[in-house]
C-alpha positions in Angstrom: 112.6 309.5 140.2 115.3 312.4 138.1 111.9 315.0 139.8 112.4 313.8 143.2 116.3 313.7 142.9 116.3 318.0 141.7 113.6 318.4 144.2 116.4 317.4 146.6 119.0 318.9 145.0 117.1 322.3 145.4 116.1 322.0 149.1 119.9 320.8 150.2 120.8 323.6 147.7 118.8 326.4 149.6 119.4 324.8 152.7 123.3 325.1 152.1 123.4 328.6 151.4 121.8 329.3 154.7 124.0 326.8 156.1 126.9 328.6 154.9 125.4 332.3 155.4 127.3 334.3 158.0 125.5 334.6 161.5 122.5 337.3 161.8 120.5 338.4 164.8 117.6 335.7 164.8 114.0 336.7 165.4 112.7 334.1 167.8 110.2 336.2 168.7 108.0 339.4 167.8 109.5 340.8 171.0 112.8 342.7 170.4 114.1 342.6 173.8 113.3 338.4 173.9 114.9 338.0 170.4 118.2 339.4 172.7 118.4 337.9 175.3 118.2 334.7 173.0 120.7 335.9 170.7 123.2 336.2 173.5 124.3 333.0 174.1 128.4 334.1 174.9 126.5 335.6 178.0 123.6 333.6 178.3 123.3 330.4 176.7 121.1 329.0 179.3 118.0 331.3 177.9 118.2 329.1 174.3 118.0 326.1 176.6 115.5 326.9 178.6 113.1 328.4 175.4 113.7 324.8 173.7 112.7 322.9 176.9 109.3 325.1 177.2 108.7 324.7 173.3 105.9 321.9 173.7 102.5 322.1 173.2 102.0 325.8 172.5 103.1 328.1 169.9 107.0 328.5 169.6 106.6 331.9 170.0 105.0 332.0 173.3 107.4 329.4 174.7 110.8 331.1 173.4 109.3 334.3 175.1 109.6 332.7 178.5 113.1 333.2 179.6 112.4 337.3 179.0 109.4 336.7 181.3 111.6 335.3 183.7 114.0 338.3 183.5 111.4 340.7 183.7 110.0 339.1 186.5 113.6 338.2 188.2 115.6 341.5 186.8 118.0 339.2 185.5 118.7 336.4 183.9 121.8 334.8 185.4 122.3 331.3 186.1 123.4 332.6 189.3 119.8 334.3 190.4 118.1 331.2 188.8 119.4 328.7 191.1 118.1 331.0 193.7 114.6 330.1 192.6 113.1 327.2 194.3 110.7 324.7 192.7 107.9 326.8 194.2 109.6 330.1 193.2 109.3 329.0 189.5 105.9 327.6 189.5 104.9 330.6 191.0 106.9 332.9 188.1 105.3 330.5 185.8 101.5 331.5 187.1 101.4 334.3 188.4 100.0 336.7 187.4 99.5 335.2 184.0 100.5 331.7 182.4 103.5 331.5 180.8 102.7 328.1 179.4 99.6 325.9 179.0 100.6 323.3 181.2 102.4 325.6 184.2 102.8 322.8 186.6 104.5 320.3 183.9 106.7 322.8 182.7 107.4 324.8 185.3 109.4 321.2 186.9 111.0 320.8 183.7 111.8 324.3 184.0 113.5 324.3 187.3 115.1 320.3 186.5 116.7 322.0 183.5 118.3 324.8 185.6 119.4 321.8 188.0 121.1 320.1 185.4 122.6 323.1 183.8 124.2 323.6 186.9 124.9 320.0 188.4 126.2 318.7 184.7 127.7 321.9 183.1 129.0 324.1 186.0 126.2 326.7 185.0 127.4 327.0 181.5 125.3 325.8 179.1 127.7 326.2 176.4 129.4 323.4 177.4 126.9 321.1 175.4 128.2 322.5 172.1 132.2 323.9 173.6 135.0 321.5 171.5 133.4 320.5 168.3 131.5 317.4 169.3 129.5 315.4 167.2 126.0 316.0 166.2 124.7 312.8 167.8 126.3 314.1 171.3 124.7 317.0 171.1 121.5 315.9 170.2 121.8 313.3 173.1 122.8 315.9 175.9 119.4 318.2 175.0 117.4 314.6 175.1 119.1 314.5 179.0 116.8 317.3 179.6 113.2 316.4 181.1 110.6 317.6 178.8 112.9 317.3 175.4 112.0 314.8 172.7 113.8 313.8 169.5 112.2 316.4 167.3 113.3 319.5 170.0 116.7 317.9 170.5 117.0 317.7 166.2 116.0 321.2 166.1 118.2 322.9 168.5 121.2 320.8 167.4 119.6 322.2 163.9 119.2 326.0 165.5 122.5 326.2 167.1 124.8 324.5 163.5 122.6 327.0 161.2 122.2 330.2 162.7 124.4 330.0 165.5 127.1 328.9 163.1 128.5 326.0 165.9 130.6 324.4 164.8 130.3 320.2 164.9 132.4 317.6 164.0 129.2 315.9 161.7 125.5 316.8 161.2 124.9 313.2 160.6 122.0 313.2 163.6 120.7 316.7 162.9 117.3 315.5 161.4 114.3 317.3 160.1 111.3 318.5 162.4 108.1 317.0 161.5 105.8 320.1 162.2 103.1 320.5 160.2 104.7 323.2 157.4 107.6 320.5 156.7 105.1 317.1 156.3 102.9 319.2 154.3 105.6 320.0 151.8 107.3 316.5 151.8 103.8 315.2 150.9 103.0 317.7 148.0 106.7 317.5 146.5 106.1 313.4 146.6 109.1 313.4 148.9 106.9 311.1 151.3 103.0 310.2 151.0 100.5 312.9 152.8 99.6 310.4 155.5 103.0 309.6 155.7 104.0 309.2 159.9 106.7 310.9 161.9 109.4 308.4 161.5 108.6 307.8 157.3 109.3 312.1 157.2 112.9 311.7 159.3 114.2 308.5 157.3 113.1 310.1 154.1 115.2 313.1 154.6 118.0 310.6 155.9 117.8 308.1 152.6 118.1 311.8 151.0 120.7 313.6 152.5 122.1 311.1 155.0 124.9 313.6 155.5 123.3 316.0 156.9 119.3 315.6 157.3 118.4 318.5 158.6 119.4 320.5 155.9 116.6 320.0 154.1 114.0 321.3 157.4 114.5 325.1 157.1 113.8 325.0 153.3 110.4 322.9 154.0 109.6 324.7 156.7 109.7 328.6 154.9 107.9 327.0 151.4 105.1 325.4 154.0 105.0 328.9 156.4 105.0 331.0 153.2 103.4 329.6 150.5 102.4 326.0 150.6 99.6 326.6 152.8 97.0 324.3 153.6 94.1 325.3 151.8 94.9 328.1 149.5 98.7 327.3 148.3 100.4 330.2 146.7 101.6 327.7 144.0 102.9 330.5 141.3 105.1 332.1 144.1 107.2 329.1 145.1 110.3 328.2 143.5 109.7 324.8 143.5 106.4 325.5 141.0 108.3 323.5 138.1 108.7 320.5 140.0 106.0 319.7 142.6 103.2 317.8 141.2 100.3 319.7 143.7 101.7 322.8 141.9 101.4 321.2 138.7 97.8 320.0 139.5 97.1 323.6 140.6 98.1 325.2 137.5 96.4 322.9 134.8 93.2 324.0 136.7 93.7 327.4 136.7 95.5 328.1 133.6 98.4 329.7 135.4 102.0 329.6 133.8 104.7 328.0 135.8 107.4 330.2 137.1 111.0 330.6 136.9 112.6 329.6 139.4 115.6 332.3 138.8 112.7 335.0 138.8 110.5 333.9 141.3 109.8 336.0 144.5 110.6 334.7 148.2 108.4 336.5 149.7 108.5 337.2 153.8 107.4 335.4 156.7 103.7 335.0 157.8 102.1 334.1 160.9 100.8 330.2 160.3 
């Protein structure tokens, strides 16, 4: 039990000081020119929307890269010149002349159904969902509104736009963690959760251990699962949570590695998963 309580304490810990970090440009993308029009969401906060409602059933990076498509395709990016588009327009953007998305026809109607309600329910300004410091829970719920968008999306994009956006809310009680494969893995090897453990076992977990704001622990998961804790060959002595997690532990006994310090440990960068 005191190994699972600093386990916690050192992913809210790490979580927290991103939390609290001042706003950088994020890389959503490997595509510069994507990663800005994404950034921009004073001008164009519809293109975060829109990259969360494709982000299903393909790699994220392929799905946040379809708004630029769009603007390539389009020459802008407006809500103005999207509400322009029929239902066939954007299927037709969608697949022609090379998919955007696995499933064009699917997500090409959530596609234009998003724009619709971006325009029929927020004048065209997407930043309405977050304007006024609502609560976590409302903004969660108004991204669920949108065809196509489950819990875990509406969680991470209430997650996406409170941590790196730096938006402001008036709780993060609803913000919970994203059960992709990097963060269940981790849960399971820490002994946060069992290996087999389901969906909703990962998201009350993380709410029985920081109820206050669940989320905080996903981006922490998520960068020891994409960097280090990977499936098969786990990079066990880079990790700073080597003292505590017991696969680490099991690891080490069978190689005769020395655990690290966490103090001296290296992050390391981002790989593709």
């Amino acid at each position: 039990m005191m190994n699972k309580q600093i386990i916690r304490e050192r992913l809210v810990a790490h979580g927290a000081k991103l939390f609290k970090s001042p706003r950088e440009f994020i890389r959503f993308t490997k595509d510069n020119d994507a990663n800005k029009l994404l950034n921009n969401i004073e001008e164009h906060p519809h293109a975060f929307i829109l990259a969360c409602v494709m982000d299903r059933q393909i790699k994220a990076e392929r799905a946040w890269l379809i708004p630029y498509r769009f603007q390539e395709k389009l020459g802008d990016f407006s809500i103005e010149t999207l509400l322009t588009q029929s239902q066939e327009d954007i299927h037709k953007l969608m697949a022609e002349p090379k998919s955007l998305h696995r499933f064009v026809d699917k997500m090409a109607g959530f596609f234009f159904l998003a724009v619709q309600r971006i325009d029929g329910n927020y004048g065209g300004n997407a930043s309405l969902i977050w304007k006024d410091t609502p609560s976590s829970a409302t903004v969660v719920y108004r991204f669920l509104e949108f065809d196509g968008v489950g819990p875990k999306i509406a969680s991470m994009a209430a997650n996406i736009l409170a941590r790196e956006f730096k938006i402001p809310f008036a709780d993060y009680f609803s913000i919970d963690i994203s059960a992709d494969i990097h963060v269940r893995r981790v849960f399971g090897r820490l002994g946060l959760t069992p290996l087999d453990a389901t969906v909703e076992q990962l998201i009350f977990r993380a709410r029985a251990l920081h109820p206050e704001f669940p989320g905080m622990m996903d981006y922490p998961a998520w960068e020891i699962g994409r960097n280090w804790c990977k499936s098969r060959k786990p990079y066990c002595s880079n990790c700073y949570m080597n003292d505590m997690c017991p696969n680490a532990t099991y690891e080490r006994k069978n190689s005769g590695q020395p655990a690290a310090s966490p103090d001296t440990r290296s992050r390391g960068t981002l790989e593709n998963s």
